[in-house]
C-alpha positions as CSV (number, residue, x, y, z in Angstrom):
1,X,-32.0,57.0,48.3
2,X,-29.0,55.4,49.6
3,X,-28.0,56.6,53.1
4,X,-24.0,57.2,53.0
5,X,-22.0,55.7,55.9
6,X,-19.3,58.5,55.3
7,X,-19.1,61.5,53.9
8,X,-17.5,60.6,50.4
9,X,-19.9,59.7,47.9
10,X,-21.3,56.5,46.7
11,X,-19.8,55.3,43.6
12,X,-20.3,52.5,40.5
13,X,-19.0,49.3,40.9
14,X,-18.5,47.4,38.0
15,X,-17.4,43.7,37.9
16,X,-16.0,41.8,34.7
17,X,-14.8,38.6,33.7
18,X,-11.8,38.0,31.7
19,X,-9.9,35.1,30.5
20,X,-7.4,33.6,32.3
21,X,-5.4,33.0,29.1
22,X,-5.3,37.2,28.6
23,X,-5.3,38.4,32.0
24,X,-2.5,40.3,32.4
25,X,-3.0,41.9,28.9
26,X,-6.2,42.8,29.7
27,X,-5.6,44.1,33.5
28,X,-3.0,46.0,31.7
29,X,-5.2,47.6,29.0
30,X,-7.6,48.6,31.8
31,X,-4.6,50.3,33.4
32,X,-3.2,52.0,30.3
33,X,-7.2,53.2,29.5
34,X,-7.6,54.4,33.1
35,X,-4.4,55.7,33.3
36,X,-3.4,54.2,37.4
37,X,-2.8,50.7,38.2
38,X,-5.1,48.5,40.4
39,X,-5.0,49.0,44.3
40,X,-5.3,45.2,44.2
41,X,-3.3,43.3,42.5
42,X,-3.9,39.1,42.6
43,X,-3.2,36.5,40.0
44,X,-6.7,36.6,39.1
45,X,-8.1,39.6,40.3
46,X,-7.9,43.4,39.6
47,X,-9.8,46.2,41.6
48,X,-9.5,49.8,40.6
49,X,-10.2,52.6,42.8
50,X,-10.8,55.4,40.1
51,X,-11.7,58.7,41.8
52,X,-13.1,60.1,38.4
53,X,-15.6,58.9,37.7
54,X,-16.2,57.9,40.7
55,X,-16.1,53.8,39.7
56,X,-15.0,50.6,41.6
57,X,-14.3,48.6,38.7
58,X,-13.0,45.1,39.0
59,X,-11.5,42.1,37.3
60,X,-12.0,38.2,37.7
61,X,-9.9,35.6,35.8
62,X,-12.1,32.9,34.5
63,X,-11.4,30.2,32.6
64,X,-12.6,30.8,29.1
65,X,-12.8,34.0,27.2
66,X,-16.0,36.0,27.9
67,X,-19.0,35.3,25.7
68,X,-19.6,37.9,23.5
69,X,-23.2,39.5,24.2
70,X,-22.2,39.2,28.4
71,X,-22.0,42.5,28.5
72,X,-22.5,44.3,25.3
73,X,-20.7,47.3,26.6
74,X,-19.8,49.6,29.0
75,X,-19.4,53.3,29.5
76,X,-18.0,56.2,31.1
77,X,-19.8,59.4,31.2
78,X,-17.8,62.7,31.1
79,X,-19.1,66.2,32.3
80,X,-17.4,68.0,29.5
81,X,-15.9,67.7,26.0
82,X,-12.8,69.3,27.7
83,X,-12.2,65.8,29.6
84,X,-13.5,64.1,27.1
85,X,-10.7,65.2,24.4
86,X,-7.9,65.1,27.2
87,X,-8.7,61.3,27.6
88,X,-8.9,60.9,24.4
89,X,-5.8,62.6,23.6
90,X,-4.0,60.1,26.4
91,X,-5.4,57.0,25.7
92,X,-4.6,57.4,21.8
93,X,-1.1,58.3,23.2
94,X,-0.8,55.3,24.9
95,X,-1.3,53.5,21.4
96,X,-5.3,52.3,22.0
97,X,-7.1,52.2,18.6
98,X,-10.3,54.2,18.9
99,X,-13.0,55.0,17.0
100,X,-14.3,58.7,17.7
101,X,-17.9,59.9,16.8
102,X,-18.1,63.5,17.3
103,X,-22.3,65.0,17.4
104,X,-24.0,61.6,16.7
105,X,-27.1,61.0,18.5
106,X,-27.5,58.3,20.6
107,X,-29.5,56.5,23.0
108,X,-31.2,59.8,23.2
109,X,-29.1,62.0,23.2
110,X,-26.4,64.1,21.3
111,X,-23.2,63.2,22.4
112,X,-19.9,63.5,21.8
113,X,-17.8,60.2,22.7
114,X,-15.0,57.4,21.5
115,X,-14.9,53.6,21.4
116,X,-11.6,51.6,22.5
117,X,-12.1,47.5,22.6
118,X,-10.4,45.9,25.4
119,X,-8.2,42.3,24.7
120,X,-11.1,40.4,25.2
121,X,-13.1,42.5,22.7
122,X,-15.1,44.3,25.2
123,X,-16.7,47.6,23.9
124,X,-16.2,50.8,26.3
125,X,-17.3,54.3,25.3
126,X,-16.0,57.3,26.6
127,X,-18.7,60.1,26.1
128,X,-20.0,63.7,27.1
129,X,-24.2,64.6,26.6
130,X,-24.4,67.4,24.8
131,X,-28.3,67.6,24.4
132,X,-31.2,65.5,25.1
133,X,-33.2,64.2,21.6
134,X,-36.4,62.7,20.9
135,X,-34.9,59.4,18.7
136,X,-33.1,56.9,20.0
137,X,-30.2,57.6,17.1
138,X,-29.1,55.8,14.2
139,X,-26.5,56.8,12.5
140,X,-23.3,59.5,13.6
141,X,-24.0,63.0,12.1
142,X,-20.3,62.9,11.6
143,X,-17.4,60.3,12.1
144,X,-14.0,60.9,12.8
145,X,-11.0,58.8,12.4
146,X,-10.2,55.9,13.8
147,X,-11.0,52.3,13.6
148,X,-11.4,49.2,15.7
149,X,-10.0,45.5,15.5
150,X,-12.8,44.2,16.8
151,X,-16.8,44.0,16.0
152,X,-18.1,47.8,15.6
153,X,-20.4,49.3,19.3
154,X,-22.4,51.3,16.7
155,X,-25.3,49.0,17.1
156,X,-25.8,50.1,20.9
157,X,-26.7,53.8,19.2
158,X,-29.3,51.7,17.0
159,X,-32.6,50.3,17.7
160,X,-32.8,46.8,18.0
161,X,-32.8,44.9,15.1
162,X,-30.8,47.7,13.3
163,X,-27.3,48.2,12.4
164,X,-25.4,51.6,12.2
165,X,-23.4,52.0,8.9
């Protein structure tokens, strides 16, 4: 366990590159999805201080895009559908494309949960864990509308080697 030096809790940090060439589009995606600006603000760096979920998430220019397959995706991990939908409900405001999946099973475990890609094609899901399951998960149970631009995250819900349809 780690000891706390305070008495707020310890939180995620998460660190990403992103081209310099879509920097500010992609710092402003992450502040449109999040829904606060950074508390730092450089020309080639972006921290966020996001209180819920707890997450210190920041961004480093660098000079070529991000490989694909450098980080396959990312997620955030709600505590009930009710946030779940609200965030949805904003960030599809906000004019994101999304692609919802509503009772799939996945990685485990039924879940209820959205896609968004960020500017640099980056895959982040939104979800809530509804119930634990025995299977990894294949395929949704039911798909809602909504589609991406770029390459589909339904392969992180499928075993290796396998591709969601």
């Amino acid at each position: 366990m780690l000891a706390r030096m305070t008495d707020r809790p310890n939180r995620f940090h998460m660190s990403l590159n992103a081209s310099v060439a879509k920097f500010d589009e992609v710092v402003a995606f992450y502040t449109t999805l999040f829904g606060v600006a950074p508390v730092k603000r450089k020309a080639d760096y972006a921290k966020f201080d996001l209180q819920e979920p707890s997450v210190n998430f920041t961004l480093n220019a660098v000079p070529v895009a991000p490989v694909r397959g450098e980080l396959d995706h990312f997620g955030v991990q709600l505590w009930s559908d009710e946030t779940l939908y609200a965030t949805l409900a904003r960030v599809k405001s906000a004019g994101i494309a999304v692609r919802e999946e509503i009772n799939v099973e996945c990685c485990y475990a039924g879940q209820n949960k959205f896609w968004v890609s960020d500017p640099d094609g980056r895959n982040v899901e939104f979800f809530h864990v509804l119930h634990d399951v025995e299977e990894h998960g294949k395929k949704p149970a039911k798909r809602m509308l909504g589609t991406l631009a770029s390459a589909s995250p339904a392969a992180a819900c499928c075993a290796p080697g396998e591709v969601c349809e």
